[in-house]
C-alpha positions as CSV (number, residue, x, y, z in Angstrom):
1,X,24.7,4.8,-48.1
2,X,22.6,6.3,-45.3
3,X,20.1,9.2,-45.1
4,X,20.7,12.2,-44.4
5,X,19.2,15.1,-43.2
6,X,19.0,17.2,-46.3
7,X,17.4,14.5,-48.7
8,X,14.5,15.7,-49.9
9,X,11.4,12.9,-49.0
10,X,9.7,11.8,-52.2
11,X,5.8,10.5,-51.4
12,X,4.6,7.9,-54.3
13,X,1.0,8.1,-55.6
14,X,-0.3,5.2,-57.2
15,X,-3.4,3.7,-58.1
16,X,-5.2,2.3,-61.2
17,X,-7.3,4.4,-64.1
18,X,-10.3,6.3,-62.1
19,X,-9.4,4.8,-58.5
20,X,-9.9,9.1,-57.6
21,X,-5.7,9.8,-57.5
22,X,-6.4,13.6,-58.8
23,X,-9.2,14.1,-56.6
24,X,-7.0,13.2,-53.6
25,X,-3.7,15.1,-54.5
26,X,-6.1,18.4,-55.5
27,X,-7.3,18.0,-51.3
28,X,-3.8,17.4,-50.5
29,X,-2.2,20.6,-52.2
30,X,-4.8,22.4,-50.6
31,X,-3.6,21.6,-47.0
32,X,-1.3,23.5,-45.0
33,X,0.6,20.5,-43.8
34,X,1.9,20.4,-48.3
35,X,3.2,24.4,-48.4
36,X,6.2,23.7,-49.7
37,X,5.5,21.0,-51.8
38,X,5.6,20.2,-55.6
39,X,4.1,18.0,-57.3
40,X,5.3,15.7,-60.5
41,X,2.4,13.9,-62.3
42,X,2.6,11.9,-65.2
43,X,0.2,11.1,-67.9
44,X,-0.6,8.8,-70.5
45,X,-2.0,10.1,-73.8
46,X,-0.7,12.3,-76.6
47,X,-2.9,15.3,-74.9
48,X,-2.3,15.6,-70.9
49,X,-5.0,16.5,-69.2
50,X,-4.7,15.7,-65.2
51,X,-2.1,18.4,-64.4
52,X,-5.2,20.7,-65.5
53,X,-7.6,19.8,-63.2
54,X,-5.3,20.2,-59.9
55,X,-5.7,23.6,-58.6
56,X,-2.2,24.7,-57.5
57,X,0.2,27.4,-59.1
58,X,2.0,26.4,-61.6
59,X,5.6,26.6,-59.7
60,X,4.3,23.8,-57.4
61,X,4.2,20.9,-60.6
62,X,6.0,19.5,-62.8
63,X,4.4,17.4,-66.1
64,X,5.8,14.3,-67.4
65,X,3.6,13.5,-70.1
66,X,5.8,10.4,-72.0
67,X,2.8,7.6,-70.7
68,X,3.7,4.9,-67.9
69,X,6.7,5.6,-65.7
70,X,9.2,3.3,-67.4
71,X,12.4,3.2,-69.3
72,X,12.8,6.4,-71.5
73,X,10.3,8.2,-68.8
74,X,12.5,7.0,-65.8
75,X,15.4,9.4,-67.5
76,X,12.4,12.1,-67.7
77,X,11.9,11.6,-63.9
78,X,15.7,11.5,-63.0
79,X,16.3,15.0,-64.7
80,X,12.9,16.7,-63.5
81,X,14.4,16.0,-60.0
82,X,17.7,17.0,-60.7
83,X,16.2,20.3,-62.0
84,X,13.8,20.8,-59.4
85,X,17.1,20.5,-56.7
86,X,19.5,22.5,-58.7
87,X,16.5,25.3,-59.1
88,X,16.1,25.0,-55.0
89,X,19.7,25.2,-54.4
90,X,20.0,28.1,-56.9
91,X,16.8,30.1,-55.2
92,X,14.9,30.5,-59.1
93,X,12.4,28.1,-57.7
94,X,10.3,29.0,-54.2
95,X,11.8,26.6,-51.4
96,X,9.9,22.9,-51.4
97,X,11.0,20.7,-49.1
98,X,9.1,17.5,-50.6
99,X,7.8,15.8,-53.6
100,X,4.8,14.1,-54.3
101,X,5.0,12.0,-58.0
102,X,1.7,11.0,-59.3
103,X,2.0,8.4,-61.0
104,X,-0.6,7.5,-64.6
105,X,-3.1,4.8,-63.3
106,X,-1.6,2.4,-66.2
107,X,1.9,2.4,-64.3
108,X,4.0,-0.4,-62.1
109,X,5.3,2.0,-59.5
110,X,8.3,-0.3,-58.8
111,X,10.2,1.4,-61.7
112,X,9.9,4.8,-59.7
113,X,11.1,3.3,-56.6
114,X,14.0,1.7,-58.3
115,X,15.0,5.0,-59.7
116,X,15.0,6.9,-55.9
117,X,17.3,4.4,-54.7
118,X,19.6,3.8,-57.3
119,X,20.0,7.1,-59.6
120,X,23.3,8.8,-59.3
121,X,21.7,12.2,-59.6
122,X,18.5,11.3,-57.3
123,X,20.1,8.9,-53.9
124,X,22.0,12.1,-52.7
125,X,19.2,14.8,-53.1
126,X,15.8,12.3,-52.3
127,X,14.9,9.9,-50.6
128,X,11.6,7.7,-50.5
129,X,9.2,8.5,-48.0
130,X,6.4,6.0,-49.0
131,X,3.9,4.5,-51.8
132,X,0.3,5.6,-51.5
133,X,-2.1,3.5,-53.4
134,X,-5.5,4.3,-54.3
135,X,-8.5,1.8,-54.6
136,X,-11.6,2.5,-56.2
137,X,-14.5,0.6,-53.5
138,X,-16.8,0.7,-56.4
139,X,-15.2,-1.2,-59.4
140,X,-11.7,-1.6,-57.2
141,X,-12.6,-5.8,-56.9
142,X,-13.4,-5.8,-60.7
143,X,-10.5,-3.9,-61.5
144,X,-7.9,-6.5,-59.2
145,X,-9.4,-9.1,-61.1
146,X,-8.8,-7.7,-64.8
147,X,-5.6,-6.3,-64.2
148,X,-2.2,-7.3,-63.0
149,X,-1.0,-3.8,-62.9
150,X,-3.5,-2.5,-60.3
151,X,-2.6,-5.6,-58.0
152,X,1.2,-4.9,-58.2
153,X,0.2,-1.2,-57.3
154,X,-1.8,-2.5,-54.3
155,X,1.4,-4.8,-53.7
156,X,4.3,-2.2,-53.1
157,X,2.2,0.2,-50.8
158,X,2.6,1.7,-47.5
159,X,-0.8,2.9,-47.3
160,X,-4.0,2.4,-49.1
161,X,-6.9,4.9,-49.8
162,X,-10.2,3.2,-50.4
163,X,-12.6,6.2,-52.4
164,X,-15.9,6.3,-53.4
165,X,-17.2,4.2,-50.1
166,X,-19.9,6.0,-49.9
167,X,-21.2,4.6,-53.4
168,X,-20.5,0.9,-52.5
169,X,-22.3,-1.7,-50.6
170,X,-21.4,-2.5,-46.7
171,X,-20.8,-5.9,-48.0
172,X,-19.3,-5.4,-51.2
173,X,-16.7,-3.0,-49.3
174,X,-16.3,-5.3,-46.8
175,X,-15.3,-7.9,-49.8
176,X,-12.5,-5.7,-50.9
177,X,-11.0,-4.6,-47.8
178,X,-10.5,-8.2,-47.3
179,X,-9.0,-9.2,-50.6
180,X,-6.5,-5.9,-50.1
181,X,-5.7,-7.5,-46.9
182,X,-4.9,-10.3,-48.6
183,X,-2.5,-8.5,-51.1
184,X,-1.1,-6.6,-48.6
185,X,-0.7,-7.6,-44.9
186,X,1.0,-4.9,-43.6
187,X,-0.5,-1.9,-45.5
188,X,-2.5,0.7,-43.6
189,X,-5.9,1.4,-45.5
190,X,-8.3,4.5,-44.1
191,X,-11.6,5.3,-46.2
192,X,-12.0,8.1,-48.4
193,X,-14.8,10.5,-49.1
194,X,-14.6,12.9,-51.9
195,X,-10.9,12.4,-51.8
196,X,-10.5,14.1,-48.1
197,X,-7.6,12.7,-46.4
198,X,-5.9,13.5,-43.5
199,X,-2.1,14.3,-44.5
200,X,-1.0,12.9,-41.6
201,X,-2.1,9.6,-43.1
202,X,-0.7,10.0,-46.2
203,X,3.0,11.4,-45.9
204,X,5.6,9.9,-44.0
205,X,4.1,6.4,-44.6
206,X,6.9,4.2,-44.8
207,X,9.6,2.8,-43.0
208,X,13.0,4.5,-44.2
209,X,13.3,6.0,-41.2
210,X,11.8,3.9,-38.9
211,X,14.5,5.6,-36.3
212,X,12.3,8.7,-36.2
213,X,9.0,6.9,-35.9
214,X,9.3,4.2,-33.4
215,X,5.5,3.8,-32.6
216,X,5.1,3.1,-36.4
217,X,8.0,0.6,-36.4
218,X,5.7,-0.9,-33.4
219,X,2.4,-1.1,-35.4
220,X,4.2,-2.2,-38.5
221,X,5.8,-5.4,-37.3
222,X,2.7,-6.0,-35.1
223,X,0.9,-6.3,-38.3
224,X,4.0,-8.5,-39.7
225,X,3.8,-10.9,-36.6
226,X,-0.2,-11.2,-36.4
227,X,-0.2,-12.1,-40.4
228,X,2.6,-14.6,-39.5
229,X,0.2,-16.1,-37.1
230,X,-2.6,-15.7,-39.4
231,X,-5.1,-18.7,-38.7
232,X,-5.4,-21.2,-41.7
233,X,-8.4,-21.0,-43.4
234,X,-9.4,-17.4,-43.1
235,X,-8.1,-14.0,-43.5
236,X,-9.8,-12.2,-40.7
237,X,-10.9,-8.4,-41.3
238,X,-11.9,-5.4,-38.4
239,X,-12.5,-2.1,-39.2
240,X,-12.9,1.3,-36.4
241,X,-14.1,4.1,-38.2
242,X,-12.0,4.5,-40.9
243,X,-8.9,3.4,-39.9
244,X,-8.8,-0.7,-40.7
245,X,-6.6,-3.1,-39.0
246,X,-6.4,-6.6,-40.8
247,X,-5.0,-10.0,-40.0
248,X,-4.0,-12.1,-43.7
249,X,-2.0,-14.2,-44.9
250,X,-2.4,-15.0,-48.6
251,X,-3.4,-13.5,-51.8
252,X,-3.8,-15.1,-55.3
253,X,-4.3,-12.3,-57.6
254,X,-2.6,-12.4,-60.5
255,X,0.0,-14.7,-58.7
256,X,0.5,-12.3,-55.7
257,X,1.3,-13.6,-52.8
258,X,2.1,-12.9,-48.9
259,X,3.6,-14.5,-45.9
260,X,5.6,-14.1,-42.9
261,X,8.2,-15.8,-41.3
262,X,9.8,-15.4,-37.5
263,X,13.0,-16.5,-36.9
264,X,13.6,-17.2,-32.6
265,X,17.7,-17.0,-33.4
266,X,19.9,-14.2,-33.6
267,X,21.4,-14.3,-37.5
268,X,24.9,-13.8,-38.3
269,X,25.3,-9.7,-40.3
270,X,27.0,-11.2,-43.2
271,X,25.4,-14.3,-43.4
272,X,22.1,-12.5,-43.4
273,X,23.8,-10.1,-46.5
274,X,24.4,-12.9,-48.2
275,X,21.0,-14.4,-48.4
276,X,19.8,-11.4,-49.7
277,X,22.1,-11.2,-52.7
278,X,21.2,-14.9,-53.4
279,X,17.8,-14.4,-53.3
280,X,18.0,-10.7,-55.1
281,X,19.4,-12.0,-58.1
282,X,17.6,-16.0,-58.2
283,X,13.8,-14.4,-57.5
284,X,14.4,-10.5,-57.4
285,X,11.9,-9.8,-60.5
286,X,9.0,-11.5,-58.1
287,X,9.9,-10.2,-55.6
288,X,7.4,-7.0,-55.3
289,X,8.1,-6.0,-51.5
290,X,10.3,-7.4,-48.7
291,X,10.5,-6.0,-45.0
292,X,12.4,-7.3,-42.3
293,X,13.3,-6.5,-38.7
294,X,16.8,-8.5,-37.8
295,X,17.7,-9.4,-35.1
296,X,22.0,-9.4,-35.2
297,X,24.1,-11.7,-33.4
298,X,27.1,-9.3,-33.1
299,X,24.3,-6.0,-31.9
300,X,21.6,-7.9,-30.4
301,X,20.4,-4.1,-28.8
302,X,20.4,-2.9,-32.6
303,X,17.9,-4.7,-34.6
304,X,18.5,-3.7,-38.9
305,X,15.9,-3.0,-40.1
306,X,16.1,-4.0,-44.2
307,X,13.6,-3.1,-47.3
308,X,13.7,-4.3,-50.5
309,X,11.5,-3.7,-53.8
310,X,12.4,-6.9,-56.2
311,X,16.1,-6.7,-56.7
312,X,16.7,-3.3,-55.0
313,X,17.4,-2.8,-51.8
314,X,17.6,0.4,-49.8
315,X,20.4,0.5,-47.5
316,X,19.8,-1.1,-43.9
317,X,19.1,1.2,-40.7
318,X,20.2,0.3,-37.9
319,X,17.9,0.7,-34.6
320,X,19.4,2.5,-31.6
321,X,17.1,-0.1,-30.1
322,X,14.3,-2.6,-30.0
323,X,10.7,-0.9,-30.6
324,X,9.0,-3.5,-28.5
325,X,10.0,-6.1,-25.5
326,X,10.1,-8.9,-28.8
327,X,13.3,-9.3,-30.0
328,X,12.6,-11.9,-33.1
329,X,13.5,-11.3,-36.3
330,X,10.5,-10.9,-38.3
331,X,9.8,-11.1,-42.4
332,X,7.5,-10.2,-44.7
333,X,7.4,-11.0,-48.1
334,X,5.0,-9.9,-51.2
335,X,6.0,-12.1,-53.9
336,X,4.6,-13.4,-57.3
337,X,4.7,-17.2,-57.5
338,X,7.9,-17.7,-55.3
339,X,7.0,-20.8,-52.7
340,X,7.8,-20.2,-49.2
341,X,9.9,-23.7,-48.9
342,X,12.0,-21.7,-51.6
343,X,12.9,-18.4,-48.8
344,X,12.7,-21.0,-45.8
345,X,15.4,-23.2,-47.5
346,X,17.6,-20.6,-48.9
347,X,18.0,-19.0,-45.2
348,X,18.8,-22.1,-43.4
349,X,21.8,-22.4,-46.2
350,X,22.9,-19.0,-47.4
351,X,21.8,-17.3,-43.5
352,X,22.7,-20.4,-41.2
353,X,18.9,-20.5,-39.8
354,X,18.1,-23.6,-38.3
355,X,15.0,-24.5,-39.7
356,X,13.7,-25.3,-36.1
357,X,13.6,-21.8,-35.8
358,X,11.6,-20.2,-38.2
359,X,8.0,-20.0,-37.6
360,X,5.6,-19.6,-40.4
361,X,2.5,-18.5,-41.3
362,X,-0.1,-20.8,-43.5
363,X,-0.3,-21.4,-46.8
């Protein structure tokens, strides 16, 4: 199923207990470029607390206060958003024209995504426009190590807000960056005081319609290719201002791992298809984000671009045509404890890749 224009984009924000998630939606209801939008948050705890500190009216949020987005709380989810679009289409409601979910700091966001792409009652009315994580720069490398959940969050997002860097040390800071580099490869992370963020960096973050934002596509699989290319023994870290760029290629927290591949051949449509079945339902639970940019035999001026949380995918978009002058397909893969030989060999046999034609990055 492909987009269309009247879904309704659905922004993800993630990030573990204190990492400053209220302090940066407050600044982001606040800004012009959100009129228009409402905001779900969910919260852990027989009281709920968080939905009283954000100053917006109360027609702008909705309250799902049943703990961690998961299982009985994803039906919660599914019929706040099926309200919320029946109330729109009805006019009982002011108009929004997207959704932010807050997510409670104890939750795995991949249950949300899973439920935008797959719902009956959600897929026609939303679609995902990105996962927004927040880190903590203070007690974010303390927190990484202690808990799984808070890697998985850094894992599945787009973009990543580092807080409180005004409390940490240069070099702790620099410490962290790094390791989230590590976990993610390809997220963009910008700096945070006081929670003030730029909107622009924080909706329209990911790539379900890369068709609409080529010079993202462009800085996306730039990131892809340089982490392929990644040197050995290093992950290398630059930051201007802050904006940071990052080269990496590895993580090990809490099994969480990242590499790239390039493939130099054009890949058969169905061939590639089947692949990702295989490897959706062998490896799809450790599977915590996939990317891809594929180069078609039978289109070779309409790259696919594919994106996949564990087992789910969201439906390929095609390219009208290639963001840049390299026409490779190019992988990413955020996984927990699957070995690389495992993807390498499964595409030579399921995808008919010659394994001459895959470059890798290191291990």
């Amino acid at each position: 199923m492909m987009m269309t224009v009247d879904q309704i984009p659905v922004t993800v924000l993630t990030g573990f207990l204190g990492s400053g998630k209220t302090t940066v939606l407050n600044h982001l209801l606040r800004q012009k470029e959100l009129n228009g939008v409402v905001a779900i948050i969910n919260e852990f705890g027989e009281v709920a607390l968080d939905h009283l500190l954000v100053e917006s009216s109360e027609d702008r949020l909705a309250l799902l206060d049943n703990g961690c987005i998961c299982c009985s709380v994803r039906e919660d989810l599914i019929e706040t958003l099926a309200d919320l679009a029946a109330r729109r289409s009805a006019g009982t409601m002011p108009p929004f024209h997207r959704v932010l979910v807050e997510t409670t700091g104890l939750a795995d966001p991949v249950p949300v995504l899973h439920t935008l792409m797959t719902a009956p009652d959600v897929v026609g009315r939303y679609r995902i426009d990105g996962v927004v994580a927040t880190v903590d720069a203070v007690n974010g490398a303390h927190t990484l190590a202690a808990h799984d959940e808070a890697v998985r969050q850094i894992a599945v997002a787009d973009r990543l807000l580092v807080t409180k860097t005004d409390l940490a040390a240069d070099d702790a800071l620099a410490r962290l960056e790094a390791r989230l580099a590590a976990i993610n490869p390809v997220a963009v992370r910008h700096r945070v005081w006081d929670g003030m963020v730029d909107p622009a960096k924080v909706l329209d973050a990911g790539l379900f319609d890369p068709a609409a934002r080529s010079a993202d596509v462009v800085r996306w699989f730039d990131l892809a290719s340089q982490a392929a290319n990644a040197p050995h023994d290093h992950a290398e870290h630059h930051c201007d201002g802050d904006d940071c760029g990052h080269h990496s290629h590895h993580a090990h927290d809490a099994g969480v791992s990242s590499y790239s591949l390039i493939i130099d051949q054009p890949i058969e449509r169905e061939a590639f298809a089947r692949w990702l079945d295989y490897v959706a339902a062998l490896k799809g639970e450790d599977l915590l984000r996939f990317k891809a940019i594929v180069h078609v035999a039978d289109a070779p001026d309409a790259p696919v671009v594919v994106h996949g949380v564990q087992h789910v995918f969201h439906p390929p978009i095609t390219l009208q045509g290639w963001p840049s002058a390299d026409r490779r397909s190019r992988l990413v893969f955020i996984v927990r404890g699957i070995p690389r030989e495992i993807i390498e060999n499964t595409l030579c046999k399921f995808a008919a890749v010659s394994r001459a034609a895959i470059q890798r990055s290191a291990a």
